[in-house]
ZADREN-246455 format. One line per 10 residues: number of its first residue (from 1); their letters; for each residue z, x, y of C-alpha. Coordinates in pm, whole numbers, plus 50000, padded with zeros to 5 digits. Example, Ala and Ser with C-alpha at 12.3 -4.5 7.8 and 13.67 -1.06 7.14 Angstrom:
<sites>
1) AS) 50780,51230,49550; 50714,51367,49894;
</sites>
This chain:
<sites>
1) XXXXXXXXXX) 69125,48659,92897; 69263,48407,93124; 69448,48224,92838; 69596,48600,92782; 69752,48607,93173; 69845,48248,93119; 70068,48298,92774; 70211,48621,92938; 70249,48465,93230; 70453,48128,93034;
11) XXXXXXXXXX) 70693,48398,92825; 70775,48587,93141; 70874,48288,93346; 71063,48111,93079; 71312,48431,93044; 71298,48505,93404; 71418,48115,93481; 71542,47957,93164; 71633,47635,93335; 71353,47548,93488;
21) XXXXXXXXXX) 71044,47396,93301; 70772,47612,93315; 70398,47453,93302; 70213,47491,92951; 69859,47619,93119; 69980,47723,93466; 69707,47790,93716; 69540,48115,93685; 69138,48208,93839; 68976,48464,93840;
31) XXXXXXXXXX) 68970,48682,94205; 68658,48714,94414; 68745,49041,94553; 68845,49315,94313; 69068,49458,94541; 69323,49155,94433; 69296,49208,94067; 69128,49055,93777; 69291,48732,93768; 69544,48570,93999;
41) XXXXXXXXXX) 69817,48294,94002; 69968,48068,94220; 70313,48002,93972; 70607,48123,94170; 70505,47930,94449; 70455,47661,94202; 70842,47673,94121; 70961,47709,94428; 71184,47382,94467; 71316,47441,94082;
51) XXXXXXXXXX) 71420,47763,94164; 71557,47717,94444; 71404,48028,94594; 71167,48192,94798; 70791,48208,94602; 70802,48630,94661; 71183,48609,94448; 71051,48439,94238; 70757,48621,94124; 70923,48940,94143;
61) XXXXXXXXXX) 71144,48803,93871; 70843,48712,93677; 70696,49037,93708; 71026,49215,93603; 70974,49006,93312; 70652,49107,93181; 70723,49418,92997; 70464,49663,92904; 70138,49541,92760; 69885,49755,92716;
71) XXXXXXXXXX) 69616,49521,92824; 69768,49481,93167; 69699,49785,93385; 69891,49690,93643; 70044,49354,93827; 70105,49326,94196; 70285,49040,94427; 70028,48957,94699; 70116,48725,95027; 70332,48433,95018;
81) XXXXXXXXXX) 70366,48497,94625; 70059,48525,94441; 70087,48751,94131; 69768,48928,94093; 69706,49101,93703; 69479,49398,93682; 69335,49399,93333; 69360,49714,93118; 68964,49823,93003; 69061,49753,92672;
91) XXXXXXXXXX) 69166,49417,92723; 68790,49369,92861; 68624,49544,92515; 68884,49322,92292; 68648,49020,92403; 68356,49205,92266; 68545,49163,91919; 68684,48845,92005; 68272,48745,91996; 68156,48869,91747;
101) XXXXXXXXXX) 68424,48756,91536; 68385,48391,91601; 68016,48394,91616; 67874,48041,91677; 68237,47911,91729; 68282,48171,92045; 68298,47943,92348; 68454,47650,92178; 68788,47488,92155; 68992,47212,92014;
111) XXXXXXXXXX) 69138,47115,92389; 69048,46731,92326; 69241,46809,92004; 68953,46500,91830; 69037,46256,92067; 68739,45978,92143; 68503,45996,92440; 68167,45767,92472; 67914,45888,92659; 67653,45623,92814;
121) XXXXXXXXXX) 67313,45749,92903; 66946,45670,92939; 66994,45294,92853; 66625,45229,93017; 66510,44866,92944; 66188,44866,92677; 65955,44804,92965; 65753,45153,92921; 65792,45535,92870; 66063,45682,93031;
131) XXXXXXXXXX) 66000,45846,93346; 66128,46182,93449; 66425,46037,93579; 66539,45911,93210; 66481,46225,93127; 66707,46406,93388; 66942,46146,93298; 66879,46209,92912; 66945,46568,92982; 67220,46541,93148;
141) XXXXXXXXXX) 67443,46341,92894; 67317,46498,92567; 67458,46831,92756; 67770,46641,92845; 67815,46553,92512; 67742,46884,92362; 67990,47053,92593; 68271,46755,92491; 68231,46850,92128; 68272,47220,92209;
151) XXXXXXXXXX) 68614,47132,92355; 68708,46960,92064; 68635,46559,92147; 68485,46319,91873; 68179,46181,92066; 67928,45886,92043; 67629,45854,92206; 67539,45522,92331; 67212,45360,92463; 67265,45038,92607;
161) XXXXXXXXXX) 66956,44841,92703; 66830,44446,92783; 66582,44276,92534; 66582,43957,92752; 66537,43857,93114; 66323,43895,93348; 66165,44205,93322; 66092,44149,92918; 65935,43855,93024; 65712,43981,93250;
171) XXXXXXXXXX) 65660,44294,92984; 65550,43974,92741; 65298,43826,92992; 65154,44166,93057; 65080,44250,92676; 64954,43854,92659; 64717,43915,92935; 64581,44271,92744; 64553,44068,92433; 64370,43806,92595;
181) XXXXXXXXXX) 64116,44060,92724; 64217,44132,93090; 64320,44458,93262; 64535,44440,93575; 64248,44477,93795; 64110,44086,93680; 64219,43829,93917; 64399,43599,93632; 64681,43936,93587; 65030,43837,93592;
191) XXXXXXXXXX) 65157,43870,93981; 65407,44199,93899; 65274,44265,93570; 65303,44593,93381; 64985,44792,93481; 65028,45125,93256; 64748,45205,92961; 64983,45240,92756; 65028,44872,92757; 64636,44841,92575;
201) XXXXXXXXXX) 64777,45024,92232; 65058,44762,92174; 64831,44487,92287; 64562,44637,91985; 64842,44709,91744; 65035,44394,91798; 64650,44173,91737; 64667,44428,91421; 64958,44317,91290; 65119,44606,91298;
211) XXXXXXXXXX) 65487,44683,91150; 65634,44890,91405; 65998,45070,91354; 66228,45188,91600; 66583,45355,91555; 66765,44953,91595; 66456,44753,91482; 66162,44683,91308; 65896,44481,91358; 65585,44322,91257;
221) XXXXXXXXXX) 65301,44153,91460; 65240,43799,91441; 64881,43909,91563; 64883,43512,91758; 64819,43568,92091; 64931,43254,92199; 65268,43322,92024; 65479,43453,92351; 65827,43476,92176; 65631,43672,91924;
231) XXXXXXXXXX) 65504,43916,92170; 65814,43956,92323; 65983,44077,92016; 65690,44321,91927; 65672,44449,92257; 66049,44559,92301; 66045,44690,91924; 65698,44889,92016; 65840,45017,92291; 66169,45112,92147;
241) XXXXXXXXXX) 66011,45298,91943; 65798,45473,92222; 66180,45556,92390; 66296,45708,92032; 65966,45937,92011; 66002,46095,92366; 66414,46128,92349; 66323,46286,91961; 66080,46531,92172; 66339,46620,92403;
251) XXXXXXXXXX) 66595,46672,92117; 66814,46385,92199; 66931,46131,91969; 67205,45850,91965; 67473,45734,91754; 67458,45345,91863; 67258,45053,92072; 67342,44814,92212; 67194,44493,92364; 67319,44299,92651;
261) XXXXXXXXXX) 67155,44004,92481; 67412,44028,92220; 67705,44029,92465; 67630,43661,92528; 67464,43573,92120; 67865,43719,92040; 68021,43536,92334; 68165,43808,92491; 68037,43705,92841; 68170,43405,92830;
271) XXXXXXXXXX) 68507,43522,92633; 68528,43805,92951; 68504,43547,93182; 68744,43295,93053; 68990,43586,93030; 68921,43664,93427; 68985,43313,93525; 69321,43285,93277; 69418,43592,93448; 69431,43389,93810;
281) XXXXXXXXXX) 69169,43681,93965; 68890,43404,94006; 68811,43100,94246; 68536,42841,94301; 68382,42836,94608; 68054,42697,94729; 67974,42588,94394; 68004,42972,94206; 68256,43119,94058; 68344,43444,94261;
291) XXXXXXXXXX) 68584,43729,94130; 68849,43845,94349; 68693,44195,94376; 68864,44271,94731; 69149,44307,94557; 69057,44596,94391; 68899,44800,94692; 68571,44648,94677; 68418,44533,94997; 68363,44175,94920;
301) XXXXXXXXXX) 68446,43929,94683; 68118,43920,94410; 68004,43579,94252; 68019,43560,93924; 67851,43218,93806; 67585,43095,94051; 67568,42778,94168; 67285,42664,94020; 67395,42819,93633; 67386,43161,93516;
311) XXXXXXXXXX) 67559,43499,93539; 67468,43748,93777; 67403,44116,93648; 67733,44263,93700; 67896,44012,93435; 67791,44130,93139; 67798,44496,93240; 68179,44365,93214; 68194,44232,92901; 68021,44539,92790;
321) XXXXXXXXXX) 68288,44779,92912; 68560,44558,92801; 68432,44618,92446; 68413,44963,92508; 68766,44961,92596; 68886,44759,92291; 68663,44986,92068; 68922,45290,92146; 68711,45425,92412; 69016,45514,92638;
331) XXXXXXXXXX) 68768,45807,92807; 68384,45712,92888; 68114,45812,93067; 67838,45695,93245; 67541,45861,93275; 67326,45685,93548; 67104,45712,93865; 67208,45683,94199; 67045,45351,94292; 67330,45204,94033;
341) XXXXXXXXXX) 67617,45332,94275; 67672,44995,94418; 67752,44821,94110; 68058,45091,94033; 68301,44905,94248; 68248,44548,94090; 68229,44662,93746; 68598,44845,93731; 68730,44550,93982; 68631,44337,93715;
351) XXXXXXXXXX) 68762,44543,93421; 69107,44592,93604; 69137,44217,93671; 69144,44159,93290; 69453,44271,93318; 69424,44473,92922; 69564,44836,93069; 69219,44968,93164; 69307,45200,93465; 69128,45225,93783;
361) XXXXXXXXXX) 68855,45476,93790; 68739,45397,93438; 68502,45432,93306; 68400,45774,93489; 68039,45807,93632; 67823,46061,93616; 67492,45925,93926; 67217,46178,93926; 66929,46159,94257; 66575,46161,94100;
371) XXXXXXXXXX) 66297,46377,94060; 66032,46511,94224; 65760,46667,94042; 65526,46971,94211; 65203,47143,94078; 64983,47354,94293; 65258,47292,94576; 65148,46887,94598; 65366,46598,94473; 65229,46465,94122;
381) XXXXXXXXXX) 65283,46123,94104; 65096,45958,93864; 65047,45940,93491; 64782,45870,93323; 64940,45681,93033; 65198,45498,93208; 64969,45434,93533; 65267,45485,93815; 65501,45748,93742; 65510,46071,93553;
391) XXXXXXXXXX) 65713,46013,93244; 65898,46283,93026; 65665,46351,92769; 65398,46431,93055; 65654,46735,93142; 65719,46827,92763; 65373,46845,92705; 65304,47089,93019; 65589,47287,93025; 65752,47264,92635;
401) XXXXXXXXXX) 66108,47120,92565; 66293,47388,92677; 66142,47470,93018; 66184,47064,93034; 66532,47077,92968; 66647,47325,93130; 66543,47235,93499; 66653,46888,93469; 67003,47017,93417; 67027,47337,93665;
411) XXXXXXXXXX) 67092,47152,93943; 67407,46948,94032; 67334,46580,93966; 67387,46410,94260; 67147,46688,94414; 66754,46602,94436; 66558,46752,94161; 66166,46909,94269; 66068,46989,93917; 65828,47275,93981;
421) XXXXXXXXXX) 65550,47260,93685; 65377,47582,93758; 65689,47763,93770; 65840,47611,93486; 65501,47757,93275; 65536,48103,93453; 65632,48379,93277; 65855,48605,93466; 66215,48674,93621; 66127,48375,93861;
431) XXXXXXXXXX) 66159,48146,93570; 66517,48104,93490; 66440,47953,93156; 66197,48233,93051; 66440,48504,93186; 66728,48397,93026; 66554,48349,92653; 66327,48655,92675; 66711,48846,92752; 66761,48721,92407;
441) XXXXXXXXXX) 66473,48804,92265; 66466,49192,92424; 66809,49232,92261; 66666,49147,91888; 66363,49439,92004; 66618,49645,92030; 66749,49623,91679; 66366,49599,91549; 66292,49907,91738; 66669,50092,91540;
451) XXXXXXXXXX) 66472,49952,91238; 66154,50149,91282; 66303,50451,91374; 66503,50417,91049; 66830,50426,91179; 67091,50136,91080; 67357,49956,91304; 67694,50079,91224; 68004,49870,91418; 68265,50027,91214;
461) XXXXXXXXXX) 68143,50373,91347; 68136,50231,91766; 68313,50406,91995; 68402,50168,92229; 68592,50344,92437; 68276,50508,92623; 68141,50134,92716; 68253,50292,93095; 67978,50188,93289; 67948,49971,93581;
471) XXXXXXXXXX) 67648,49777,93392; 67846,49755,93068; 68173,49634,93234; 67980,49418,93466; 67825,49255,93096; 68175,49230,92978; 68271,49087,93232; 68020,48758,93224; 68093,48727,92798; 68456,48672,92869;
481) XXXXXXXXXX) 68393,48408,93144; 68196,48204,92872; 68515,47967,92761; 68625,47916,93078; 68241,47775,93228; 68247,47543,92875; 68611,47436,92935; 68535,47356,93326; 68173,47223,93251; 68315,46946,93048;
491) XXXXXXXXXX) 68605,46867,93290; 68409,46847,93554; 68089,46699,93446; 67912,46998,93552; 67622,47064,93334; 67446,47288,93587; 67713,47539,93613; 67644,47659,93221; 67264,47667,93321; 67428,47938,93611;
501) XXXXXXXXXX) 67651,48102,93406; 67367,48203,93170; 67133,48295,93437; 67380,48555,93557; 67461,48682,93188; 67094,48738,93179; 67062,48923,93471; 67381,49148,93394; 67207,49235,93051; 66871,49287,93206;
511) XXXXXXXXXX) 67025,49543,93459; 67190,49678,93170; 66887,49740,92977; 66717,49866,93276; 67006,50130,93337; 67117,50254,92960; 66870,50335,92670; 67033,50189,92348; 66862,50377,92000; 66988,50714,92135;
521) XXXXXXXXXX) 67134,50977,91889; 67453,50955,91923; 67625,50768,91682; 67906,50671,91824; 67771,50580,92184; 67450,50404,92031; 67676,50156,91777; 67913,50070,92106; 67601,49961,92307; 67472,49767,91982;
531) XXXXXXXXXX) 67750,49597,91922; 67803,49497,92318; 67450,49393,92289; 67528,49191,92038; 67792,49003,92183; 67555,48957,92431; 67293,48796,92194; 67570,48578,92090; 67684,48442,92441; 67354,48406,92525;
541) XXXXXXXXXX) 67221,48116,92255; 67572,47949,92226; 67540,47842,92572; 67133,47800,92540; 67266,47581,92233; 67484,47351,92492; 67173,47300,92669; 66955,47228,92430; 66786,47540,92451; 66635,47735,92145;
551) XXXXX) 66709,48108,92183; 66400,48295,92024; 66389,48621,91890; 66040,48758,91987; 65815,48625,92309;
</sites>
């Protein structure tokens, strides 16, 4: 309905001022108070300095430009020049068609018109299951990428992870040390090794020989435990493969990998920073190599190459993005945790300095806070597989994917998370999960319970003119919201604001079903309800579908 008010609103202002340039998608909300109309917009003050006239002219022209349409009841100039649009009921009951007609497709647009968009997320080093913050953070950008190929973008999903360095090296001498016979508490255990059980299996199946395979490797175990370049690779493939299991149990799955090793087995590091000391934004100093960050807003100049030999972290993450760039990726996303905020500043400093047209502010970054995870009202903190943290498939396995899911997006990201386990399991109106699927599932009841009574849902016969009441219209209301909460989801990296949207669709239908009966004998008023219902049903598990979120039919 808003794209209805904007094209009327684009016709009327083109003949009422045919020398001005009108906007293609001028701005248009919806009104908080109903006393102000449907929908609202801000165009004739908009045009002001085109036209050359006061914003209240202005929109009066616009207004004497409309015309009849019999989905507008009425249109009124409010204040300085806002022209508010009172929608006609039928233009409200069109959307129930407009629904049911596109089916799975309601919702969705082709706005990024197949344009290219990578989406980063996860990209947790093989060191041991992920913990529930991967999993907010896996959440999170499988969500964001769901709602970017509703609008219409091509999208790749990228995990981006290190297979070197220091913390695979200690990973190595941990599995060594379990191979060799010792747990963490001996006093011959690597000083910051790996302590988690989990780390006894791959010491057993790598002294196995085990072939392990993971969505980017595969791998077989030397079964030498003396062989340390042979544990490494085992370990990192074993784990891989641990990552690929829980993300497959959360429903998430990625189109590519890639290593930061490779950045510097390619050359890219050292091609990226070559190209940042051709460009002049480099100098020597102290025996490192420092970037010129300051001049891109960053509080200090960063080092680069350290005196002694070697790249510090943020290089690579450099090179990395550069490729991204030259891969087409003119629009990317980050996906990452909030202790990474302080590497933001260096990494676009150091993409800008390149001087290749990347623009500031890319890529974009989506930092989530972390988790905190309640049962009984008390803090769980532990896990007994990984030994220090509760992972994600400790939360699947108590609560179910979709109970998972859901929580770990309904909350703005930046926001801290308390993951509540015991209300997660409960079943009732508390549970926003539960009371948005079992909406779902009381609206296919409905047409089991038409069935038994041996009556048949008829759409052609509806009379959808008596859809009058406050519940219905209130119902109505929330389905023709739905494209607008996808369009601004995606814009806006706003994940939690679908998990909202379908909270409150839930509640209008429950209120609805609470009010109205629905296998009633008349005809005509029993086939409106049925087919509003349906509607309904469809809303509801295209946006469970953006999160992830299977929309049963019985619970």
């Amino acid at each position: 309905m808003k794209a209805l008010v904007q094209d009327l609103l684009v016709d009327a202002a083109t003949r009422a001022w045919p020398d001005i340039d009108i906007p293609a998608d001028p701005h248009v909300e919806r009104t908080r108070d109903a006393a102000h109309g449907d929908f609202a917009s801000n165009l004739a003050m908009q045009l002001t300095k085109a036209a050359r006239r006061n914003p209240r002219e202005i929109a009066q022209a616009i207004v004497d430009q409309l015309g009849d349409d019999e989905r507008i009841a009425k249109v009124e100039i409010a204040g300085p020049g806002f022209i508010n649009f009172f929608l006609a009921p039928a233009a409200f009951r069109a959307v129930i068609d407009q629904v049911i007609e596109a089916g799975e497709a309601y919702g969705r647009s082709d706005e990024g018109a197949g344009r290219k968009v990578l989406i980063e997320f996860v990209s947790a080093n093989p060191t041991g299951p992920l913990h529930v913050g991967h999993g907010r953070q896996a959440a999170i950008g499988d969500c964001l990428a769901r709602l970017y190929e509703a609008i219409g973008w091509q999208v790749t999903r990228e995990f981006y992870y290190n297979d070197a360095g220091n913390q695979i090296e200690m990973l190595a001498r941990s599995v060594a040390a379990r191979c060799a016979g010792l747990t963490p508490e001996d006093a011959d255990w690597p000083e910051g090794g790996y302590r988690g059980e989990y780390l006894s299996d791959l010491a057993k199946a790598y002294l196995e020989g085990a072939t392990v395979v993971a969505d980017d490797r595969e791998v077989t175990g030397a079964a030498d435990p003396n062989d340390m370049q042979a544990i490494r690779e085992f370990a990192v493939a074993y784990l891989r493969r641990e990552q690929d299991e829980d993300l497959r149990a959360f429903g998430v799955v990625f189109d590519n990998y890639a290593l930061e090793s490779a950045l510097y087995a390619n050359g890219s590091v050292e091609a990226t920073v070559e190209a940042l000391v051709a460009a002049g934004h480099t100098y020597e100093a102290d025996g490192a190599l420092w970037l010129k960050t300051t001049d891109y807003d960053d509080d200090k100049d960063r080092v680069m190459r350290k005196a002694e030999g070697g790249y510090t972290y943020f290089v690579p993450d450099v090179a990395y993005h550069r490729a991204k760039w030259e891969r087409g990726f003119t629009h990317a996303i980050n996906v990452q945790g909030a202790d990474h905020h302080g590497t933001i500043a260096r990494v676009r400093a150091g993409l800008q300095a390149l001087d290749i047209g990347i623009p500031q502010g890319w890529p974009a970054y989506v930092l989530h806070q972390m988790v905190t995870v309640m049962r009984g009202g008390e803090e769980v903190k532990l896990s007994k597989r990984a030994g220090s943290y509760v992972t994600v498939r400790d939360l699947i396995d108590e609560v179910g994917r979709d109970a998972t899911r859901y929580f770990l997006v309904a909350r703005k990201s930046d926001s801290h998370l308390t993951f509540d386990i015991d209300l997660a399991r409960s079943q009732s109106e508390d549970n926003p999960v539960y009371y948005i699927q079992y909406a779902h599932a009381r609206i296919a009841s409905v047409f089991r319970q038409l069935a038994e009574q041996g009556l048949a849902y008829d759409r052609d016969s509806a009379d959808m003119t008596r859809l009058d009441s406050e519940h219905e219209q209130r119902l109505i209301t929330a389905l023709s919201r739905f494209p607008e909460v996808v369009a601004a989801a995606a814009a806006d990296s706003a994940v939690q604001s679908v998990a909202h949207y379908l909270r409150d669709t839930a509640d209008a239908f429950h209120s609805y079903y609470n009010a109205q009966k629905f296998v009633i004998e008349d005809t005509g008023l029993r086939n409106a309800r049925l087919t509003l219902i349906t509607a309904a049903r469809q809303v509801i598990a295209n946006g469970l579908a953006l999160l992830g979120v299977s929309a049963p039919e019985r619970m």
